[in-house]
VEXLO-608917 format. One line per 10 residues: number of its first residue (from 1); their letters; for each residue x, y negated, z negated of N, C-alpha, C, O. Coordinates in steps of 0.2 Angstrom, whole numbers, plus 5000, padded with zeros to 4 digits. Atoms other than C-alpha are relative to their C-alpha. Last residue first. Layout:
<atoms>
NUM) A) X:Y:Z:X:Y:Z:X:Y:Z:X:Y:Z ~ ...
</atoms>
This chain:
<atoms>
81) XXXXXXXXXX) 4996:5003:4994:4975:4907:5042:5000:5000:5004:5004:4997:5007 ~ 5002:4997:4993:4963:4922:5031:5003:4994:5003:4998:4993:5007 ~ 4999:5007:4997:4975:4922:5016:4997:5001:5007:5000:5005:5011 ~ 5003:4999:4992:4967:4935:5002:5003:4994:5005:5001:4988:5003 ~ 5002:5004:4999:4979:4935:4986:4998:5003:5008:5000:5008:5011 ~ 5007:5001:5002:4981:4950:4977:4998:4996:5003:4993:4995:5000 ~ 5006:5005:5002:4998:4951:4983:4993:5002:5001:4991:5004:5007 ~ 5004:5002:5007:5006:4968:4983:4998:4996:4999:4995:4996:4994 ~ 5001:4995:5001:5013:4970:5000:4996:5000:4995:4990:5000:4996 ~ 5004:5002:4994:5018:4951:5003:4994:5006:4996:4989:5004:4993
71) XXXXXXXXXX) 5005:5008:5002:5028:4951:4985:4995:5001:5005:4989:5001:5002 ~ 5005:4999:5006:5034:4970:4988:4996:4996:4999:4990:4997:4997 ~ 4995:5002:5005:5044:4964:5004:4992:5004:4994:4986:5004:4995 ~ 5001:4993:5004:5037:4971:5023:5006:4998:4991:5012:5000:4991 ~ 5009:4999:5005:5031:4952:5029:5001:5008:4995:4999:5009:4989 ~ 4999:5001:5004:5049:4951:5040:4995:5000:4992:4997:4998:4987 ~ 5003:5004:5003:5044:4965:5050:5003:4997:4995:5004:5000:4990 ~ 4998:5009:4999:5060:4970:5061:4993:4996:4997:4993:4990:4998 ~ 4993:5003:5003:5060:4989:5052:5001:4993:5002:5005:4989:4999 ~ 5000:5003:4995:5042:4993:5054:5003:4995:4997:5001:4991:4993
61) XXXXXXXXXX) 5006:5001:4995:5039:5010:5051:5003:4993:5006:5005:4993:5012 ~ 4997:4995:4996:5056:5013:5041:4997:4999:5006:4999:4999:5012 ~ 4992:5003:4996:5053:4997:5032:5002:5004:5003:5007:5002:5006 ~ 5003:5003:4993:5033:5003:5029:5006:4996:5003:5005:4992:5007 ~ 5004:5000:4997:5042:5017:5017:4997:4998:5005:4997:5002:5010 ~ 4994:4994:4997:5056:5009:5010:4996:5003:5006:4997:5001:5011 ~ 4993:5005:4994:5042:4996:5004:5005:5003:5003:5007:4999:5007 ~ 5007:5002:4994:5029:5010:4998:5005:4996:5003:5008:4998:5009 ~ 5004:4993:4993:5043:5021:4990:4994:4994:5003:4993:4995:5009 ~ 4997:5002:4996:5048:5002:4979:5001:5006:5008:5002:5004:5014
51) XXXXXXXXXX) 4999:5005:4996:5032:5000:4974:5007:5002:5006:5006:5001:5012 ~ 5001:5000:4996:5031:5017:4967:4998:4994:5006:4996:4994:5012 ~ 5000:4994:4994:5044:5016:4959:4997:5001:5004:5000:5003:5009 ~ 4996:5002:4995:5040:4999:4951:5004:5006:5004:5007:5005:5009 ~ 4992:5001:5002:5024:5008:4944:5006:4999:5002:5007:5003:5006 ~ 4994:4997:5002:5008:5003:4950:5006:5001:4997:5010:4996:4997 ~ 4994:5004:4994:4994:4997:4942:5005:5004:5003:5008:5008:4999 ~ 4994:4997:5002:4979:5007:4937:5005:4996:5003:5006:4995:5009 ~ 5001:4997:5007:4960:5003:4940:5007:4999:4996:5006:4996:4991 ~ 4998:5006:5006:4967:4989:4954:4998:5004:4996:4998:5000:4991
41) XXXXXXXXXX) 5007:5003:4999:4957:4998:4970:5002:4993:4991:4999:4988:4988 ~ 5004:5001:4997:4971:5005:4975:4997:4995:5001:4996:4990:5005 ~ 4997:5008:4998:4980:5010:4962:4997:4996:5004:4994:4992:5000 ~ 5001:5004:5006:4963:5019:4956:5005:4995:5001:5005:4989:5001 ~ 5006:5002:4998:4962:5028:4975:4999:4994:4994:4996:4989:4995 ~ 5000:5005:4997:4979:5034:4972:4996:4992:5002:4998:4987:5003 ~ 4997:5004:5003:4977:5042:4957:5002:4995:5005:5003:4989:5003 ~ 5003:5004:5004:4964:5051:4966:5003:4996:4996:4998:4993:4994 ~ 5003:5005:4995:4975:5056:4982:4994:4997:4995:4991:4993:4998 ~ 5006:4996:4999:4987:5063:4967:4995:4996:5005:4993:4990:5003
31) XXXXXXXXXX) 5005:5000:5004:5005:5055:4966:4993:5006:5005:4992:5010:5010 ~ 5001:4994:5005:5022:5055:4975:4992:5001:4994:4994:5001:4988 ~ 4997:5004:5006:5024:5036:4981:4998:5009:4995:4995:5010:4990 ~ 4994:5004:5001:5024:5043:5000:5002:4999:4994:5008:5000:4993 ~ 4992:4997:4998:5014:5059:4998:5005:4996:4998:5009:4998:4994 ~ 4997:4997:5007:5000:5049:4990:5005:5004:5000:5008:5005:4995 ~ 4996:5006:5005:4998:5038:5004:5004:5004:4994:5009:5003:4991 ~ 4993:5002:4998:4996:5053:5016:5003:4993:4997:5009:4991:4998 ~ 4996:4993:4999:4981:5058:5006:5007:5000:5002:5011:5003:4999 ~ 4998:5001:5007:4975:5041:5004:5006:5004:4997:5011:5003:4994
21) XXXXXXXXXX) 5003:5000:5006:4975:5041:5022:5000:4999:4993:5002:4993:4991 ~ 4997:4995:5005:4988:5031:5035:4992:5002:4996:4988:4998:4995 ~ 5007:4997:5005:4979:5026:5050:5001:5005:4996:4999:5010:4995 ~ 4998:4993:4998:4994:5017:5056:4997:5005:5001:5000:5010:5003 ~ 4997:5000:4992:4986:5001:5056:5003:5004:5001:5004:5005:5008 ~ 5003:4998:4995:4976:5006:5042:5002:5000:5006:5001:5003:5011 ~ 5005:4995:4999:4987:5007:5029:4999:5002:5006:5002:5006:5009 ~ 4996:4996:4999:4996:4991:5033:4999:5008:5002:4999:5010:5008 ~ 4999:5003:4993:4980:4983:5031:5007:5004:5002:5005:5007:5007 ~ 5005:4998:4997:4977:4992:5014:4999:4998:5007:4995:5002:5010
11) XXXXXXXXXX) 5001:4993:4999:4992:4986:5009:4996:5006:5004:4997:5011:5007 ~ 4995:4999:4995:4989:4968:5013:5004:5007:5002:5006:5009:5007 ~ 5006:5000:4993:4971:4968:5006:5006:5003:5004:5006:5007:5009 ~ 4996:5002:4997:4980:4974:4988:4999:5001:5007:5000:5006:5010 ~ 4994:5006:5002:4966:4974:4977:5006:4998:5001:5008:4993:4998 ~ 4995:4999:5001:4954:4986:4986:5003:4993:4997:5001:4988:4999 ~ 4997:5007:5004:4937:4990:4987:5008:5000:4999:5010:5005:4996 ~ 5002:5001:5008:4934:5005:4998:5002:4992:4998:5005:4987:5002 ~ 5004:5008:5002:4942:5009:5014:4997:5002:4993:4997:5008:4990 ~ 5003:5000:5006:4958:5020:5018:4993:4994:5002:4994:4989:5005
1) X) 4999:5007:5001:4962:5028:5034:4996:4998:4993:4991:5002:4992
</atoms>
């Protein structure tokens, strides 16, 4: 599972709830579990492909979430409500 600092809490929260690693993140959007670690954390942004492999991805998981959209998924906003 990942932790660390992160810039997309709501990925990171997805992540964990399955206990994806970085390692099996970098599977999904095809990358290196270190270039992962720099999306991640906001060094590097990612590329609209690998947007769309992450939402394809947690839409297979969890196909009646309506929260699984790129917008939700990549905000940088924290909303603890």
């Amino acid at each position: 599972m990942y932790t660390g600092k992160v810039k997309y809490p709501e990925l990171a929260k997805l992540m964990a709830s399955i206990g994806m690693s970085k390692k099996d993140y970098a599977k999904v959007i095809g990358k290196a579990p270190s270039a992962v670690s720099d999306k991640l954390s906001g060094k590097t942004d990612f590329k609209w492909s690998e947007i769309v492999a992450t939402v394809l991805y947690f839409k297979k998981i969890f196909p009646d979430n309506p929260d699984i959209t790129s917008d939700k998924i990549f905000s940088t906003n924290v909303n603890y409500s």
